[in-house]
VEXDREN-2710 file (C-alpha; in Angstrom, 1 decimal):
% VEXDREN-2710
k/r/px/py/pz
1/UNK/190.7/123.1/137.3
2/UNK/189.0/121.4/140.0
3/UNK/188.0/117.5/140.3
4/UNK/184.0/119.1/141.2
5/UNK/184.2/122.5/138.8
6/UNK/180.9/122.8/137.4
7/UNK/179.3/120.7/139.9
8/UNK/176.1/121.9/142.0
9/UNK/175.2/120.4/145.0
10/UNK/171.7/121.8/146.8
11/UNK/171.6/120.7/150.6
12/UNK/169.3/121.1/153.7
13/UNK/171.9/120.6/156.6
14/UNK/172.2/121.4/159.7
15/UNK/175.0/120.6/162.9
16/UNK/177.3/118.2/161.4
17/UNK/177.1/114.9/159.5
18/UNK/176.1/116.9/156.3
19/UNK/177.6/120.0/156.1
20/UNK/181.2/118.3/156.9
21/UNK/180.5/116.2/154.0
22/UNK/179.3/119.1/151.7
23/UNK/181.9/121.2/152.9
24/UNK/184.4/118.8/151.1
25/UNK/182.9/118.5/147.9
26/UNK/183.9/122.4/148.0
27/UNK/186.9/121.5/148.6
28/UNK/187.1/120.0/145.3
29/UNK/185.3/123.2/143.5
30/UNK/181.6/121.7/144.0
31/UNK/178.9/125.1/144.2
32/UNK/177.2/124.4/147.6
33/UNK/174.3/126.1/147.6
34/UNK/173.3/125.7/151.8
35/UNK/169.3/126.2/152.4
36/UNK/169.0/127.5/156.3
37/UNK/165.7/128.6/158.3
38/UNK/165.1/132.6/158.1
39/UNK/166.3/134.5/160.9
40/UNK/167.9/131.8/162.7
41/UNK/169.5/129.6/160.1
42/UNK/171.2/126.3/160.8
43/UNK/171.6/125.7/164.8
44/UNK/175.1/125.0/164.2
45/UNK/175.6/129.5/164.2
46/UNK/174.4/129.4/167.5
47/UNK/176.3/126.7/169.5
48/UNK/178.8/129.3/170.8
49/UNK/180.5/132.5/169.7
50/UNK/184.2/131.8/170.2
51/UNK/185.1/132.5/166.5
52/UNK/185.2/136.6/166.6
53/UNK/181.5/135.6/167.4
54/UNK/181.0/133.0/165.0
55/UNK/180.4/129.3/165.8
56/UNK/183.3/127.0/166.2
57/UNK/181.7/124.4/164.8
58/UNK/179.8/126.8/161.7
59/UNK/183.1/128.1/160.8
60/UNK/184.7/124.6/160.7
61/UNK/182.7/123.1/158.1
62/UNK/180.6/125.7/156.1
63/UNK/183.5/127.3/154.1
64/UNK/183.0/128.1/150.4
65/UNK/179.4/127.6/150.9
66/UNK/176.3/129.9/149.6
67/UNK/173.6/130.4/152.2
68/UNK/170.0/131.2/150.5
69/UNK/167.2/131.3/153.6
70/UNK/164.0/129.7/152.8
71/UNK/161.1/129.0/154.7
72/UNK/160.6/125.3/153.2
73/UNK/157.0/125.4/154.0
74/UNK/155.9/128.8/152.6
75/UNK/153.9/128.4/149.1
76/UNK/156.3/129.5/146.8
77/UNK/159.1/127.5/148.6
78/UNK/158.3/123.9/146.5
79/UNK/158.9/126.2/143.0
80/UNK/162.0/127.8/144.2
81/UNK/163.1/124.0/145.3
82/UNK/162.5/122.7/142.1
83/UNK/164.5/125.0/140.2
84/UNK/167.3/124.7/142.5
85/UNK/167.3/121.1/142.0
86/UNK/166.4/121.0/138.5
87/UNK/170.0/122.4/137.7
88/UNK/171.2/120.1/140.7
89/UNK/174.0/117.9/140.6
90/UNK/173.4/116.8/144.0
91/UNK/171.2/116.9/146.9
92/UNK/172.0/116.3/150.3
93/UNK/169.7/116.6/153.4
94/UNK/169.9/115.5/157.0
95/UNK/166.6/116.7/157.7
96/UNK/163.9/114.8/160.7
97/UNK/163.3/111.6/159.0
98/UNK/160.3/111.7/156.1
99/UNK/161.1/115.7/156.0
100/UNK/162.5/115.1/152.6
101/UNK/159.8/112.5/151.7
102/UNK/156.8/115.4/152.9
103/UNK/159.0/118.2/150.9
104/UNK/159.4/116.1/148.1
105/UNK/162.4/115.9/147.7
106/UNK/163.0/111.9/148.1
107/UNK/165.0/110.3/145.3
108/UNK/161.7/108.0/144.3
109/UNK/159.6/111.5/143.6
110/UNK/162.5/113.2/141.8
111/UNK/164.2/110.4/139.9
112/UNK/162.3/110.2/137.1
113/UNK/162.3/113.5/136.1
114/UNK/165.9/114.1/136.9
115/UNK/167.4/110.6/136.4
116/UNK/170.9/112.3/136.6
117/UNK/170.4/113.7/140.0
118/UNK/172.2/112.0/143.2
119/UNK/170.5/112.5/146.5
120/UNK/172.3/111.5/149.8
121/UNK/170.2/111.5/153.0
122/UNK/172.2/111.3/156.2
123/UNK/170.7/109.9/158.9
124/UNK/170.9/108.8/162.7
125/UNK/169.8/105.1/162.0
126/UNK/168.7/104.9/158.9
127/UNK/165.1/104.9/156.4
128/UNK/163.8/101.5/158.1
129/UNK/164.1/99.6/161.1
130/UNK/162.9/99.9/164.1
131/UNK/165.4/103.3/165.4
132/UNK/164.2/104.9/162.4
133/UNK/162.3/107.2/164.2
134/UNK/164.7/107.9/166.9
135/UNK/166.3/110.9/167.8
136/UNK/170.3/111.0/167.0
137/UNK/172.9/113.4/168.4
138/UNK/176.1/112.5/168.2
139/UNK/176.8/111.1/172.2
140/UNK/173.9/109.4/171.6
141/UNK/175.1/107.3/168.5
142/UNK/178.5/107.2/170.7
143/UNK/176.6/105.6/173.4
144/UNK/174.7/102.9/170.7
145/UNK/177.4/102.2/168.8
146/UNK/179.8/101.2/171.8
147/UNK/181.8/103.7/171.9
148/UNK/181.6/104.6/174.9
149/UNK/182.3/101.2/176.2
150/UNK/185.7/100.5/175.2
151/UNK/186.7/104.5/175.5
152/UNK/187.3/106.0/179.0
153/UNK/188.9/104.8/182.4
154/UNK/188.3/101.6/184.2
155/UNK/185.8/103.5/186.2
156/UNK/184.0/105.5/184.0
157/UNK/183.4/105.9/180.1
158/UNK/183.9/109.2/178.5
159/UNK/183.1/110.5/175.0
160/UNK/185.2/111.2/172.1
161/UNK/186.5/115.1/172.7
162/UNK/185.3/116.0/168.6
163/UNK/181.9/115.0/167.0
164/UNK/183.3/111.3/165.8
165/UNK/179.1/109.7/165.3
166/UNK/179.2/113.0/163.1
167/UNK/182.7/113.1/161.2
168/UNK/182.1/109.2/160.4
169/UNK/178.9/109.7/158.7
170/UNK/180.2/112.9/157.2
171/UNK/183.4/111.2/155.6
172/UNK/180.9/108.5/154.0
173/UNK/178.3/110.7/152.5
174/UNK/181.6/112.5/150.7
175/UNK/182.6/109.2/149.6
176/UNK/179.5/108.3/148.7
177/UNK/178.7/111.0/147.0
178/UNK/182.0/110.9/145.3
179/UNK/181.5/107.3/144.2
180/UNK/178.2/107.4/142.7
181/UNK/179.7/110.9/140.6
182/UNK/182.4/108.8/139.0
183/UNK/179.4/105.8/138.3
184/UNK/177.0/108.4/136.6
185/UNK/180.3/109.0/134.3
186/UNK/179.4/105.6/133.1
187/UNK/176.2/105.0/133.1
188/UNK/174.6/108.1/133.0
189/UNK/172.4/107.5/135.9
190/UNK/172.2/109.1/139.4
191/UNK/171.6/107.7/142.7
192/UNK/170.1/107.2/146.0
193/UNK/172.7/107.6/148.8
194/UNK/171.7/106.1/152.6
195/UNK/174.1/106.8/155.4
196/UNK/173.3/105.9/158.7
197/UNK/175.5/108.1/161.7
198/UNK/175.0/104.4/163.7
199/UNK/176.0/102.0/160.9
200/UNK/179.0/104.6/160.0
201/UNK/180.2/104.3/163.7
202/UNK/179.6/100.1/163.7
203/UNK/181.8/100.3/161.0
204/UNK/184.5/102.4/162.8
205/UNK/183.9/99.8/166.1
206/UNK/184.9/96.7/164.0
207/UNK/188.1/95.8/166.0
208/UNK/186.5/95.5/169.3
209/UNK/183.8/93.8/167.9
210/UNK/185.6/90.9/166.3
211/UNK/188.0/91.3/169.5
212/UNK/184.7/90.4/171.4
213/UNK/183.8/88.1/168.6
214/UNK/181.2/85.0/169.6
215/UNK/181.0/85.9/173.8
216/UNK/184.6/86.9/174.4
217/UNK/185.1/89.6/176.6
218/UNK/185.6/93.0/175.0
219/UNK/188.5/95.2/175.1
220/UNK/188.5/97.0/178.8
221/UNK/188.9/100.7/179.0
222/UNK/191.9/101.9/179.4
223/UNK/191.9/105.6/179.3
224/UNK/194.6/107.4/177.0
225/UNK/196.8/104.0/177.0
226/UNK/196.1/100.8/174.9
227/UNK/193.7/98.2/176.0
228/UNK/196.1/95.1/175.2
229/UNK/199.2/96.5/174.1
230/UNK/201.7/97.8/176.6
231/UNK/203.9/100.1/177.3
232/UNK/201.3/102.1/175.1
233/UNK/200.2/105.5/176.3
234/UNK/200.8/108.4/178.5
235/UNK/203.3/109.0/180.9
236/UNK/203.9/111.9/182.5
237/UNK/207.7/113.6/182.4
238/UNK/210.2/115.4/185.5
239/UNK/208.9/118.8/183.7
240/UNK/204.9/117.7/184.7
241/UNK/204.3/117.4/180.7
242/UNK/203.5/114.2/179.3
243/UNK/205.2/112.0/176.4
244/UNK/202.9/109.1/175.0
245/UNK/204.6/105.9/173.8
246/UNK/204.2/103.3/171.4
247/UNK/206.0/100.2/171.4
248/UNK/204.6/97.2/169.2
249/UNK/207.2/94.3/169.2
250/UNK/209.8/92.4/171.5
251/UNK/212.6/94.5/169.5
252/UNK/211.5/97.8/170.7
253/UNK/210.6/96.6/173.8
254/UNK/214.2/95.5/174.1
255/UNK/215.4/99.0/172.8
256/UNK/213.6/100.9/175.1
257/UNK/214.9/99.0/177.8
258/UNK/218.4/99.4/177.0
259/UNK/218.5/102.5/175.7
260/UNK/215.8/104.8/177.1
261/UNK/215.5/103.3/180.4
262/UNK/219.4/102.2/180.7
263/UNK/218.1/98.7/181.9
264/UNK/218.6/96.0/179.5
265/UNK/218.0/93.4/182.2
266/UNK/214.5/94.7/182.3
267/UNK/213.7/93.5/178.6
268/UNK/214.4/89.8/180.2
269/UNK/212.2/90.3/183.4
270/UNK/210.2/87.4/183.8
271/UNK/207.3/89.8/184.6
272/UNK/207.6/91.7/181.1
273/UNK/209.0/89.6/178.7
274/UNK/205.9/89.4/176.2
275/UNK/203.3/91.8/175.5
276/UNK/200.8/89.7/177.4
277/UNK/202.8/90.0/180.7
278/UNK/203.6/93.6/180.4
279/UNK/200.0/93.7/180.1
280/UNK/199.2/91.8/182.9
281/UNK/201.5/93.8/185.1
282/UNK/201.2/97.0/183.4
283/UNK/200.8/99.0/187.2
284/UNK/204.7/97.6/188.3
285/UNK/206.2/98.5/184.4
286/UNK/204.4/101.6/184.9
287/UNK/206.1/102.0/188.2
288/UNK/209.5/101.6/186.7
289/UNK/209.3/103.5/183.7
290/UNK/207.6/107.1/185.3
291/UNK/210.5/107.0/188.1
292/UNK/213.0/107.0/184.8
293/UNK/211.0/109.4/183.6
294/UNK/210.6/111.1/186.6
295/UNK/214.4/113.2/186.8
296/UNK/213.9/113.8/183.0
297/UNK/212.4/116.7/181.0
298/UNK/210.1/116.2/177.9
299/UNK/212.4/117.1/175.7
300/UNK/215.2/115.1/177.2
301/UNK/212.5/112.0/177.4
302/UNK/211.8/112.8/173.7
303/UNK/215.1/112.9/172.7
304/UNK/215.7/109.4/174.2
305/UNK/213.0/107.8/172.5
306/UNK/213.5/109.6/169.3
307/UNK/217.4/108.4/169.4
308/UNK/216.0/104.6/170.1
309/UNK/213.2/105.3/166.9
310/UNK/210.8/104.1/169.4
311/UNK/207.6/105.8/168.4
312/UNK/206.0/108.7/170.7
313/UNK/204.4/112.1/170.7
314/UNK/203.9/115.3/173.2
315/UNK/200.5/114.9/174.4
316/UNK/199.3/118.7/173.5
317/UNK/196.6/120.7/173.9
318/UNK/194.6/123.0/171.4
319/UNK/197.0/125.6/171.9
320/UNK/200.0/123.5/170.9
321/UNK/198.4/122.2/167.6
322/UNK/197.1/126.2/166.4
323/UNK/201.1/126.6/167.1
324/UNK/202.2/123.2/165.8
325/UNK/205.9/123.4/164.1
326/UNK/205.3/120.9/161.9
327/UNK/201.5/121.9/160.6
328/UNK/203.6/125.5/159.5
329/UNK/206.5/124.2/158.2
330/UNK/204.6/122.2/155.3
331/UNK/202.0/125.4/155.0
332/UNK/199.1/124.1/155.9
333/UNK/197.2/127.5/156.9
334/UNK/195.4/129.6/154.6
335/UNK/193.1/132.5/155.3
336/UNK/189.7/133.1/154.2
337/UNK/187.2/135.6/155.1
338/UNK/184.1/135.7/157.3
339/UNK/181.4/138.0/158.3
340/UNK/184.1/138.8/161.4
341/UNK/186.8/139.2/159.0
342/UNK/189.5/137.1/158.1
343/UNK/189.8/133.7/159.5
344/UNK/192.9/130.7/159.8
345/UNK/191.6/127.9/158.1
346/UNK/193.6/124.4/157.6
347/UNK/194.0/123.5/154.1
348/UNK/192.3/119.9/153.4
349/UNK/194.4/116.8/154.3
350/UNK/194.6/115.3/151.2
351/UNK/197.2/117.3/149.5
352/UNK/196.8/116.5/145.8
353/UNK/199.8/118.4/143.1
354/UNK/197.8/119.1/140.0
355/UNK/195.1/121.7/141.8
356/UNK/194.5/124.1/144.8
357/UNK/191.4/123.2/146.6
358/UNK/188.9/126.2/146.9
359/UNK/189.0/128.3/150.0
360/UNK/186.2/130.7/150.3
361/UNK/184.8/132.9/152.6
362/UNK/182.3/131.2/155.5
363/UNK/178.7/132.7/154.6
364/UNK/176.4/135.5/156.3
365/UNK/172.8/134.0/156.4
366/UNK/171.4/134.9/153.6
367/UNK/174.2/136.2/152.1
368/UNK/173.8/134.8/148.9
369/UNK/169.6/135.0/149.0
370/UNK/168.9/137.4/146.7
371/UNK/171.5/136.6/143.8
372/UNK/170.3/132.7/143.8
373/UNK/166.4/133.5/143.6
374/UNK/167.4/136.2/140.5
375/UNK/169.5/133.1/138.9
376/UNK/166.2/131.3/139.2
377/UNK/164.4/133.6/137.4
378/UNK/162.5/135.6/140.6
379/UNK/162.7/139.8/140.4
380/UNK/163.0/142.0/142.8
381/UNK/159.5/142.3/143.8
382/UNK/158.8/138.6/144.3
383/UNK/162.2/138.6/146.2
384/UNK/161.1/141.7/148.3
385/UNK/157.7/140.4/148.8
386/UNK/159.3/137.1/150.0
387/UNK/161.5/139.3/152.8
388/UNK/158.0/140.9/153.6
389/UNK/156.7/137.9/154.8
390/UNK/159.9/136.4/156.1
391/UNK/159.6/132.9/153.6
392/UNK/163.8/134.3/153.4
END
């Protein structure tokens, strides 16, 4: 048994935010029943074809989902949404904002008669305000947020290499969502779930902001290596690959010095002896330590450090972590089909003993059109005059 067996979830997504979040409550054995536009579906199918010719993204996050097309607008559309929600656990949308308010499907016009349901609406800046209009992708909430301030080189900011805006405001609607499950266990009662992709990142962003707390000057970027900590990043090896360190405290500084670098005079250096010097001089340390380095492969270099317990790690590429030794020898792959056949998929990270998470197939449009709108109670002429008129 599952945490979410017997648990429906109904959800107009698209990119992201919401289908990452809905994805996991699959995970747990939630139904996911996925509404997508006819003929074209959600936009996420189309961002590229490097999957066997799915989507990258598609394929990461719509596992274990149904996929019914509807054309929300048609006339029989509102019906076939009501009795979808009407046996609804959940609903999620990340629809334009008031898309869910003109479909009617806002918590205020369903609450009363389904006083159980939860609804979760995932949004760029939230249901007020003055942004609440505003287009949000996720570079975009990058850019507000701050990200891109503190992340980058000294010369140039640069964006997070994944969909971070998104993944945050993913990770909270699942929690959310989660959350206002258990409360209905006690009360009864369902809810109204807000998540903003900006206030999800603000929250993310809270250590530079109280580092830049009342005026102070915010934490410079600093590329791959730490803003105020240091020796703290990449460094590249004799072999041209590159090791990242991490050293926190006066002790490991002192290890690394004697024992990686075979200089324990160094750890005394009036130049480096606190983090706030090393910091300070971080382009003569740097110097010293990638001419160590520099007659040394990786996996010499790795072995030093890993001797020393000073923390580090390879700095690898996508390549590396589809191959990654220790991702295989704790079984994290699984395989699960696809429209293009079978397909690796990572199990999720929270690895809990007393059940296996649910690993279905990633859904065809449409697959699963035809066998929801007979649940519901259509036939097959309504469903075939439906097709005729492309309202699936």
């Amino acid at each position: 048994m599952r945490p979410l067996d017997g648990i429906t979830v109904v959800t107009l997504e698209h990119a992201i935010a919401a289908p990452f979040a809905t994805r996991q409550l699959a995970d747990l054995g939630a139904r996911v029943i996925k509404i997508e536009r006819p003929g074209v579906g959600d936009f996420a199918r189309a961002y590229d074809a490097r999957v066997n010719g799915l989507a990258s993204h598609f394929v990461w996050v719509n596992r274990s989902k149904e996929s019914l097309t509807l054309d929300v607008k048609d006339a029989e559309a509102g019906g076939i949404l009501e009795s979808l929600v009407a046996k609804a656990d959940v609903l999620v949308q990340n629809l334009a904002p008031g898309a869910a308010e003109r479909l009617g499907l806002s918590h205020a016009a369903l609450c009363e008669k389904y006083p159980r349901l939860i609804v979760c609406n995932i949004s760029g800046y939230g249901p007020d305000g003055p942004f609440r209009d505003k287009k949000a992708y996720d570079l975009l909430i990058q850019s507000e947020s701050g990200f891109l301030s503190v992340t980058g080189t000294p010369d140039e900011p640069a964006k997070a290499g994944c969909s971070i805006a998104d993944i945050a405001a993913g990770m909270y609607a699942y929690t959310s969502i989660l959350s206002a499950l258990l409360l209905r266990e006690r009360t009864g009662k369902g809810a109204n779930i807000e998540v903003s992709m900006l206030e999800s990142m603000a929250e993310w962003m809270s250590y530079p902001m109280y580092y830049a707390f009342d005026g102070a000057l915010p934490p410079p970027r600093a590329g791959a290596a730490h803003a105020t900590i240091y020796p703290y990043g990449p460094f590249p090896t004799g072999d041209g690959k590159t090791v990242m360190l991490g050293l926190q405290n006066e002790r490991e500084w002192a290890i690394f010095c004697r024992e990686v670098l075979g200089d324990a005079a160094l750890a005394g250096d009036s130049r480096f002896d606190s983090n706030a010097k090393r910091n300070a001089n971080r382009d003569v340390l740097r110097s010293i330590i990638v001419s160590s380095f520099s007659g040394k492969t990786i996996a010499e270099v790795t072995d030093l450090l890993e001797r020393a317990q000073i923390a580090n790690a390879r700095l690898n590429d996508m390549h590396d972590l589809w191959e990654h030794e220790q991702l295989k020898a704790r079984k994290r792959w699984r395989e699960v089909g696809s429209s293009a056949g079978p397909l690796p998929a990572m199990l999720p990270p929270g690895d809990i003993n007393t059940f296996a998470p649910r690993m279905d197939a990633v859904p065809a449009l449409g697959e699963h059109t035809d066998s929801i709108l007979r649940e519901i109670g259509l036939n097959d002429n309504a469903i075939a005059a439906m097709r005729a008129r492309k309202a699936i």
